[in-house]
Each structure stands twice: as C-alpha cells, then as structure tokens.
MIRO-699713 format. One record per residue (C-alpha): x negated, y negated, z negated. Coordinates in steps of 0.1 Angstrom, whole numbers, plus 5000, padded with zeros to 4 digits. Layout:
BEGIN
XYZ
...
END
This chain:
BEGIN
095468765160
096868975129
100069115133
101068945099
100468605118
101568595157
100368385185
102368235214
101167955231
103367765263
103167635294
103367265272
100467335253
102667425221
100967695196
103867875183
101968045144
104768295131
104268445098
105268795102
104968995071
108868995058
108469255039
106169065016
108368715022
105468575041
103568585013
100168405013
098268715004
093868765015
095268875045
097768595054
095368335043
092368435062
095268505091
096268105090
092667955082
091368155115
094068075134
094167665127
089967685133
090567855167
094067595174
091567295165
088967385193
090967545218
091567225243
094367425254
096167395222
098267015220
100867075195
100967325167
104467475155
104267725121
106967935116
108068255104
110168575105
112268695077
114768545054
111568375034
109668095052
106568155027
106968274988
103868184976
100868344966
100768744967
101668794927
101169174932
097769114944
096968864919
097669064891
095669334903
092869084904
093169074861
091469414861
087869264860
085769204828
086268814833
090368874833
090068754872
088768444867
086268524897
089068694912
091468384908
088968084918
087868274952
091768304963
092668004953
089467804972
090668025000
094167894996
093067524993
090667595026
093767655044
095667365035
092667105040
092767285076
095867205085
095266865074
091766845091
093167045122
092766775151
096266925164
099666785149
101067065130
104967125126
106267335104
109467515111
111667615080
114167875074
114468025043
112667975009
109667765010
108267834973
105267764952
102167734978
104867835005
106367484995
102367404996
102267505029
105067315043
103966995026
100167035041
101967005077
102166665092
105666705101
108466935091
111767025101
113867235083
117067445089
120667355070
119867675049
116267615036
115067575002
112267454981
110467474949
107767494929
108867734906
105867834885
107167734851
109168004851
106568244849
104268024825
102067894859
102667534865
102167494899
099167284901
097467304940
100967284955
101166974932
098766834953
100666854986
103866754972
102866414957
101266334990
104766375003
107066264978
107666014949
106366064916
109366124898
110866354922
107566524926
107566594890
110866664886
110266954914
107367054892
108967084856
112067224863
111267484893
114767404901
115667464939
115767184963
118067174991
117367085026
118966775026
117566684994
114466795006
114866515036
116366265010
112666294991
110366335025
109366675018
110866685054
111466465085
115166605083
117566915084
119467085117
121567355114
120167675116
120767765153
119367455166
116267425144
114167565172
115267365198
114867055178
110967155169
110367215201
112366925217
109966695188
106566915199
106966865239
107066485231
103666505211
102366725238
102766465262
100766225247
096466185251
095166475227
092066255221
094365955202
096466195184
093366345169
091965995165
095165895150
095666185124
092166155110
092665795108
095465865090
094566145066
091365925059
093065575050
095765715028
093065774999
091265425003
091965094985
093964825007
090864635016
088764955029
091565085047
091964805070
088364775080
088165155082
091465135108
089764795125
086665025136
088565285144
090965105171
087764945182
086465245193
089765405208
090165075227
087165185247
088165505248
089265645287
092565725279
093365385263
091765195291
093865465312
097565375290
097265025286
096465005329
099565205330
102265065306
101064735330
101664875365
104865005352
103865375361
102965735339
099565775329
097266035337
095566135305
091866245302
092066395267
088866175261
END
C-alpha cells in the first residue's frame, strides 16, 4: 500500500484506509486515486475484510482534485482535454468502487471535505463526521461547477439543498451537513473515532454474504421505477432465503441463541 494511502486492518475484520498526503490536503491526485481504486478492489475480495472505515490525516479530510496537477495537464495541443477525461474517468472509477465494493464503507470526517473530497464522502454508504468538519462544492468560485461530485451529492441529499451546495460553494457545517443527509450525524471531535468504530464492529458482526447481498440490492433498486424495484427486491430475498446464513439466522433468532455465520 502507498504511503499516501495506509492500511490497518483488526482483529474485527475492520479496514482502517487513511489518506496520508497532508501536505497536499489529501488531495485526490493520479497517485491518490489509483492509491483508493487499488485499495477498495483488494478490500472487496479479501474475505478477511468485513467493514471498511476511510479516513485521513491532516487538518483536510480530502480537497478535491490535485489543481496543480491539473493545470499542468493544459500544456498539451488539445488544452488537456485528453488529459482531463482520463483523470476524471479515473476519479469516477473510484467512486462507482466504493459504491460496487461488496464491503460497507464508512467514511470518517475531520476537516474539509471539498469538491470530489465532498464526492468522496458522499460515494460512502455511511458517514460520520466530527463537530469541526466542513463541506462544499466550491467550484464556482474558480469558474468549475462541480459537476461529478454533483452526482454523489444528489444521491444523498434533496434537490434544493443539493443545488444550493452547488451554486453558492458556500461551506456546510457538520450539523447542517446531518440536517441534509450528507451524513448519518456529527460527534465531537475526540469521540469521532470511537463512534465509527463502535458503528463498524456492529456491521462486522453481521453475515458478510447479506451485507453484500443487501448493498447491491440497494445500490441497484434506487435507479429503477417502483414496479421494477419490487420484483428486482422479491428475487433477490428469494435467493438469500436459501441462502446458508439465512437458513442459519432465522434457526437462530428461533432457538433464542447467536448465530454462527457462514459468510455464504
């Protein structure tokens, strides 16, 4: 693992991603994003891995997209156009990867979350944020609306506060951020770790095989019309009814005793 992105994983099965390159405010430079899209491949087949927790080191959680590098990339013939639509497929890789990861993903916030760092946040299925972190999508300052973290953020949030992140670039506080559902909620700052972890180790101790059944369901049926989605969800609890560790938990919760999962 880079030593922009570290790896810890526990006794509970819980993948602890930090970004580590403070210096750069996490920034989601080529290295960082080929850091993360390794790292969440790797997570998702590692049967070891139950519970992923992203966080990072530094006073910024994630500021975006590497702007040094990206301007650098305008030195081309084409203005970076090239340039531009290979980082930013890159970028968009890493988020549907989180998303696709068969892990649950918790993101851990401290700090500024801006632009694709706000992106980044938002692609996680859960996030829990310290009493000090902010948010944005600040790109119409600098004449860039912030279109592919738009994507993230109005699978998270209402329209109008979605837009209203988008158009002004204003910050967003962490309450506020809770308020909208860019987060599950806010802890202050010296007991944001325990609460992730206190929320991962009761993930961890469920069967791995529904959680991945259950967050590809999910991710799947959110884009479908009403009709779809139910019959979609129907087949799908048929087939994790006869799955071993639903047989398993349902023989359980009935002779009053903890189950024994099977991850399959």
């Amino acid at each position: 693992m880079s030593d922009i992105l570290l790896r810890d994983l526990d006794a509970n099965g819980i993948l602890r991603l930090t970004l580590n390159d403070s210096a750069k405010r996490n920034a989601l430079s080529e290295a960082m994003l080929k850091a993360l899209g390794d790292a969440f491949v790797q997570a998702g087949e590692d049967p070891a891995v139950r519970v992923i927790v992203l966080a990072a080191n530094g006073p910024a959680f994630c500021s975006g997209h590497d702007l040094k590098e990206m301007t650098a990339g305008r030195s081309g013939a084409d203005r970076g156009r090239e340039y531009f639509t290979c980082v930013l497929t890159k970028c968009s890789s890493v988020m549907q990867g989180i998303v696709n990861c068969p892990k649950p993903v918790i993101a851990e916030v401290t700090g500024i979350a801006t632009a694709a760092g706000c992106q980044l946040v938002a692609s996680c299925d859960l996030a829990i944020a310290a009493d000090t972190a902010q948010f944005s999508t600040p790109g119409v300052h600098i004449g860039l609306f912030c279109s592919t973290p738009m994507v993230a953020l109005s699978r998270n949030v209402a329209n109008k506060h979605a837009m209203e992140m988008l158009l002004t670039g204003d910050m967003t506080s962490a309450s506020r951020a809770a308020e909208i559902g860019l987060v599950n909620r806010w802890v202050p700052q010296d007991q944001l770790r325990e609460e992730v972890l206190t929320v991962a180790r009761k993930i961890a101790s469920k069967s791995s095989m529904t959680l991945a059944t259950g967050k590809r369901a999910y991710y799947a049926q959110a884009e479908m019309p009403l009709a779809e989605a139910y019959d979609f969800a129907s087949r799908v609890m048929v087939e994790n009814m006869l799955a071993r560790d639903a047989e398993e938990g349902i023989g359980a919760f009935i002779a009053k005793r903890a189950p024994q999962w099977q991850d399959a």
